[in-house]
Structure formats: structure tokens, C-alpha cells
C-alpha positions in Angstrom: -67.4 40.4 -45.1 -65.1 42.5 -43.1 -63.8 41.1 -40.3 -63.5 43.1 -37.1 -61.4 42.7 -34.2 -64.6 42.2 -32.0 -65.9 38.7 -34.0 -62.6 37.0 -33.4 -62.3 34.2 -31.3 -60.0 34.4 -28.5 -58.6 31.3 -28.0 -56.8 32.7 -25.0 -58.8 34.1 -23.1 -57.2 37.6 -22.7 -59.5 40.1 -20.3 -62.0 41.9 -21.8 -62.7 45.3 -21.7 -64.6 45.0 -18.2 -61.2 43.2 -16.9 -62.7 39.7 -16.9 -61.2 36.6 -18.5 -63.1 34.8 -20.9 -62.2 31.0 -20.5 -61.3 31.6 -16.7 -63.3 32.8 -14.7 -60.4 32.9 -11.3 -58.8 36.0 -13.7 -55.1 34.1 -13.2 -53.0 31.8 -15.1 -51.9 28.0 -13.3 -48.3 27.9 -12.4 -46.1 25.3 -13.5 -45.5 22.7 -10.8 -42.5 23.1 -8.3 -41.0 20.9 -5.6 -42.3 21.2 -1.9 -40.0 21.3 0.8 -41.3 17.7 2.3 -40.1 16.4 -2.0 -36.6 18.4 -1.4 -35.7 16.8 1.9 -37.3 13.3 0.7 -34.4 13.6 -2.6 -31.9 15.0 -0.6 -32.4 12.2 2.2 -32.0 9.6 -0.7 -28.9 11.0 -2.1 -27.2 10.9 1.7 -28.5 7.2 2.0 -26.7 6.3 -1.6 -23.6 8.1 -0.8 -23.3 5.9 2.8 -23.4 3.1 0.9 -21.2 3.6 -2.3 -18.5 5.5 -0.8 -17.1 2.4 1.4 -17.3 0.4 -1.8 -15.4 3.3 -3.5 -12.6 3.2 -0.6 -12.5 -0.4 -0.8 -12.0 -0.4 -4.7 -9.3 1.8 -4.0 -7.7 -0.1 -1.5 -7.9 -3.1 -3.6 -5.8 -1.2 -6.8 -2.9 0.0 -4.4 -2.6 -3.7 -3.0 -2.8 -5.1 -6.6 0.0 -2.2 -7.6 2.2 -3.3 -4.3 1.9 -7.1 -5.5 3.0 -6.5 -9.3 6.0 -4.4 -7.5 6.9 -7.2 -5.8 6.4 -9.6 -8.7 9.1 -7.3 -10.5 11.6 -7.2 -7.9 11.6 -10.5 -7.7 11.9 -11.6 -11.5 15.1 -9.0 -11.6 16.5 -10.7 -8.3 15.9 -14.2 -10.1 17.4 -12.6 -13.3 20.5 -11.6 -10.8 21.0 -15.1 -10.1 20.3 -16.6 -13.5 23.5 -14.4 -14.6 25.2 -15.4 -11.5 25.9 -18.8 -11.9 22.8 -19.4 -8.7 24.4 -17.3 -6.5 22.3 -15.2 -5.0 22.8 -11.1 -5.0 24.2 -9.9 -1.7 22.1 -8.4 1.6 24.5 -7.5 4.4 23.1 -5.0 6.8 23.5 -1.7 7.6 27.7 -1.0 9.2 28.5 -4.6 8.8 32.1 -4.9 7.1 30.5 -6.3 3.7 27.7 -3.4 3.5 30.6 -0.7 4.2 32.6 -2.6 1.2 29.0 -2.0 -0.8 28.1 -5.5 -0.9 24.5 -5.4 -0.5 21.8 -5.5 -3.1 20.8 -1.9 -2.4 22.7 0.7 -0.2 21.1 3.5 1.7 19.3 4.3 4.6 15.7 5.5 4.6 16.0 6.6 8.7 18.3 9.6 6.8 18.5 12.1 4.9 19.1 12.6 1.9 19.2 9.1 1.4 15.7 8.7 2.4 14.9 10.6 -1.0 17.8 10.6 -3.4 17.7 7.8 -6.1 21.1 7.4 -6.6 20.8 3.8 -4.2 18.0 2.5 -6.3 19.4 3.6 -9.6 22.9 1.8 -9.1 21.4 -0.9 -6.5 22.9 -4.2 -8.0 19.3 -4.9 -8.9 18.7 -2.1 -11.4 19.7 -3.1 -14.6 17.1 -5.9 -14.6 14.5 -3.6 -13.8 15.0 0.0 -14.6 12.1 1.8 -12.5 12.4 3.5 -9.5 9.1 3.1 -8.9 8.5 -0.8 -8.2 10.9 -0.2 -5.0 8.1 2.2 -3.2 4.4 0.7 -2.2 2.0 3.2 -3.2 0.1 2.5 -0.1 3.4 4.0 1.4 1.8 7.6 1.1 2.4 9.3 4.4 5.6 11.4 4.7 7.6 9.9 7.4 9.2 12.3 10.4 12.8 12.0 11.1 12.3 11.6 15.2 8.6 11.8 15.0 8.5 15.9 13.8 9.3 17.6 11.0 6.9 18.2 7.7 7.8 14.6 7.2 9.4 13.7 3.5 8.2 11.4 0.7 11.0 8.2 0.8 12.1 6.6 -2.2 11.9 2.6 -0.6 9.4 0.6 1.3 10.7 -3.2 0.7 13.5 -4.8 2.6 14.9 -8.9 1.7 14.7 -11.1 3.9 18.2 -11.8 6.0 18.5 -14.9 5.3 18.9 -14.2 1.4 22.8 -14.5 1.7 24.0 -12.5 4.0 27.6 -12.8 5.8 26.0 -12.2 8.9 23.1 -14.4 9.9 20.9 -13.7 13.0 21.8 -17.5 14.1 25.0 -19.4 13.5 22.9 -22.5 13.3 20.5 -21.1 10.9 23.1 -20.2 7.6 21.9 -17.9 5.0 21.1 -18.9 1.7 23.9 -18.3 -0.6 22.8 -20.0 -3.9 19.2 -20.4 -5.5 20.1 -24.5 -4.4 20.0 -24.0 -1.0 16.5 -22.8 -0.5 15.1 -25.6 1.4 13.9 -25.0 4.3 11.3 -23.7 3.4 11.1 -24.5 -0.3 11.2 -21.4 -3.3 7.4 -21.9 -2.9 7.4 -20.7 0.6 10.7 -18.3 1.4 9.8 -15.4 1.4 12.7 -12.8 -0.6 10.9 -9.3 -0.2 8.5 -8.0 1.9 6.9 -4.8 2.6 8.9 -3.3 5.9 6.7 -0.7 8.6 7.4 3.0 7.9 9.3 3.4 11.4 11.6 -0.1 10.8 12.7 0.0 7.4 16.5 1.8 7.0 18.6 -0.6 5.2 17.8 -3.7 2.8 18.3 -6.3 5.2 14.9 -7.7 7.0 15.8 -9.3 10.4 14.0 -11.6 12.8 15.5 -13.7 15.4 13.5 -16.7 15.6 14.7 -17.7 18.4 13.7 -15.7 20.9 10.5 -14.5 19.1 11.7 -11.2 18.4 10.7 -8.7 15.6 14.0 -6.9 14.8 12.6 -5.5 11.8 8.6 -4.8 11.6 6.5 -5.4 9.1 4.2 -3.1 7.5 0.3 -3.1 7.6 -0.6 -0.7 4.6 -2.9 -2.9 2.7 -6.1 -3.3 4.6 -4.2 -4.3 7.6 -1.5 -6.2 6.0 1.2 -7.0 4.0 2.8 -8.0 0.9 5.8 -10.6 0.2 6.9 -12.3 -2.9 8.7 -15.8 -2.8 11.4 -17.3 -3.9 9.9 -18.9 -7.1 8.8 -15.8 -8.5 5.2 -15.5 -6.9 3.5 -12.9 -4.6 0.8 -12.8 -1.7 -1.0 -11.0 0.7 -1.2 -11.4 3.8 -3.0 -10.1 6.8 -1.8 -9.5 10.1 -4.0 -10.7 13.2 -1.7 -9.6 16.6 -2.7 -6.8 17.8 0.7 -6.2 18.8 1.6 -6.3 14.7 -1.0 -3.5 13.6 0.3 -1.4 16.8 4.0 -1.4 15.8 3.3 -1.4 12.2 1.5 2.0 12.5 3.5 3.5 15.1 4.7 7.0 14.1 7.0 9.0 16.9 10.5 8.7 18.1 12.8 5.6 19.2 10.9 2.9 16.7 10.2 -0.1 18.2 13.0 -2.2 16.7 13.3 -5.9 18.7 9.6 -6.3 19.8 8.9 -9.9 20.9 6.2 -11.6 19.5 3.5 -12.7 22.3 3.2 -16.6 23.0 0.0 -17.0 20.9 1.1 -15.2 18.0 -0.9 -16.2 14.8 1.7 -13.3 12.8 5.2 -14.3 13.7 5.5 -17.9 13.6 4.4 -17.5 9.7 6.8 -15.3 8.6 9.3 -17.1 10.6 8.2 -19.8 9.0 8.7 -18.1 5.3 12.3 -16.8 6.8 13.6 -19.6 4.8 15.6 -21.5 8.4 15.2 -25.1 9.4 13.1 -24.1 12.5 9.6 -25.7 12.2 7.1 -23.5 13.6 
């Protein structure tokens, strides 16, 4: 039988002749489903909520990595300064500061000033710093919290420095704050405190840090040098027996130097009389006082 065009079914339903639609009878196709603006806003509502809440995890993370960095730097340093003595019969490498008759005769474990150009950014002090050949990288001697170009005088583009650690002054030097406090001069006379608790380097404040030599005078309560508050507002030390902390800072008077930026730095601040900060470094500043 011949088929005709007419006797097929139409499983479509295309219009006939007369226009209509066999199949239906509304003469239009359904859509395919879309989004309404009340299911846009809903979504984009979510989204917002989720990124409040995992992008202060994220910073935290972050924070968390440049502190761990900052801590193996300091583990570093103080394996090479150990090495230093280990080679040295005890004796512990030099830290005289900055114009002092040893420091001009380069007797100090680094040389350089990071208040100045160009030592601020030339390697040459780190690469022949009597440190060096126990450690060859530049790189453990800068935190990498230590991000923010500093400004000679508060102005300026600001510049990238090379160094953001400083010893502790009592890691013998010729020229101790106190005569009645002597410097350490061999690994045998850290006593007071013991290795465990004498702190050798510790991360110095942006506008403080110029030579190697980190200075309190615990005496008088006085910050001479400042420490630095990078790491979730605190710092980082290592010790004499080759391990490294962090610690936090709770004066207010600490965060407020520590992230001062400007001209004149505030070198000698005293510490207030409740300090919960200064009598524990002072404490880890490896004197007889007993804090």
C-alpha cells in the first residue's frame, strides 16, 4: 500500500494545515527551566556567607606558614652560631655594637646597618658575616613576615632590607649594658638563665633594628632595642640550646612601638611597671637579675 504523507503519524505535533498543533492544543513549545531572581540572590547570598567565613581561616593559615618559616630561620641561625662555637673552642662568635672600637675593628658576627643605605640592601654583610659559612643562605637572616618596605625618616618608596634578626647583647660583647651583668663569652657561661632559656636571636621591630647587637638595660626597664610584632602580634626567638619559640606580646606599649613607622624611632622606651612583655625577655637576656 502506498504510503502518503497524510497517514503518517506525527509524533511531534507540528501545525497542521489550519495552523493548529496536534498534541498541544496552547500552539507553543515549554521552555526549559531558568533561575528567578529571588534563586540568584538566594546563591549569591550563600556564596558571600561562605567567603566571610573561609577567608579568615585562609589569612590565618597564612599567618601560621610565615611564623612557622620565621621559626625554622631561627632554628638555622642558631645551629650555624652553635657550629661557630663548636669550631671555636666554646667561644662564642663576637656582637659588639654599632661605632664601638671592636665593631669598627669588624668584630661583630654580622656588620652593617639596616637604618642605611646601601647597607640596608646589599648582601655583602650577610654573605661574609662570620656566620655564613655554616649556613650559606641569605635568606634565613630576613622574616618573611618582614614584608613592608621600610622608609629612611618615615618617606621615601621605602626599600626591601636584607635583615630582620639582631643577638642578644649579652652574647659576648666587649661592651655590656651593665658592668655587673658580664656578657657571655663562652658556651660555659650561660647560666643565668640556662641554654634552655637565653635567648641568642630574636626578631627586632622594623624602626629598631640597624646593627646586630639587641640591647636592653634591665635596670632601668628600658627597651633600647624593640622587638618586633610580625607574627600575629608577636615574636620569635631561638635559645641557646638550639630551640625556637613564639611568643606573643601583651603591653600595649610593645605592639605600639613595634609597629611604629615615621621618623626619630623610639629607641630607649621604658617598660611600664606592670609589664607582662619586658620582664620576660629580660628574663631570657641571659643576666643574673631575677625578674
Amino acid at each position: 500500500m502506498r504510503v502518503t504523507s497524510n497517514s503518517l503519524p506525527d509524533p511531534v505535533g507540528w501545525p497542521d494545515r489550519a495552523g493548529q498543533k496536534e498534541g498541544n492544543s496552547s500552539g507553543r513549545r515549554r521552555g526549559v527551566g531558568a533561575f528567578t531572581l529571588i534563586e540568584l540572590l538566594v546563591v549569591i547570598a550563600i556564596i558571600a556567607i561562605l567567603a566571610a567565613l573561609l577567608l579568615p581561616a585562609l589569612a590565618r593559615s597564612k599567618q601560621q606558614a610565615l611564623t612557622t618559616k620565621c621559626l625554622s630561620n631561627h632554628r638555622q641561625l642558631i645551629v650555624a652560631w652553635n657550629m661557630y662555637a663548636s669550631d671555636n673552642n666554646g667561644v662564642l662568635v663576637q656582637n659588639n655594637a654599632l661605632g664601638t672600637t671592636p665593631y669598627n675593628a669588624g668584630q661583630a658576627w654580622i656588620m652593617g646597618d639596616m637604618q642605611a643605605l646601601p647597607d640596608m640592601t646589599n648582601l655583602y654583610d650577610i654573605e661574609h658575616c662570620k656566620l655564613y659559612p655554616y649556613s650559606k643562605s641569605p635568606g634565613i637572616y630576613k622574616c618573611p613576615a618582614d614584608s613592608i618596605p621600610y622608609q629612611i625618616g618615615g618617606a621615601g618608596s621605602g626599600y626591601n632590607r636584607i635583615r630582620s634578626y639582631s643577638m642578644s647583647g649579652q652574647m659576648n660583647s666587649q661592651d655590656p649594658m651593665e658592668l655587673q651583668f658580664p656578657c657571655n663569652v663562652k658556651e660555659s657561661d650561660i647560666q643565668h638563665p640556662p641554654p634552655s632559656h637565653a635567648f641568642v636571636f630574636i626578631d627586632e621591630a622594623a624602626c629598631s633594628i640597624d646593627d646586630g647587637y639587641y640591647a636592653l638595660d634591665v635596670l632601668i626597664r628600658e627597651w633600647q632595642n624593640l622587638v618586633a610584632a610580625w607574627h600575629d602580634n608577636g615574636g620569635n626567638l631561638d635559645f641557646a640550646d638550639g630551640h625556637a619559640e613564639h611568643w606573643p606580646w601583651y603591653d600595649k606599649i610593645t605592639l605600639t612601638v613595634a609597629n611604629y613607622v615615621g621618623p626619630s624611632p623610639p629607641y630607649f622606651t621604658s617598660a611600664p611597671l606592670n609589664s607582662r612583655d619586658f620582664p620576660r625577655v629580660a628574663n631570657a637576656y641571659s643576666t643574673t637579675n631575677n625578674f
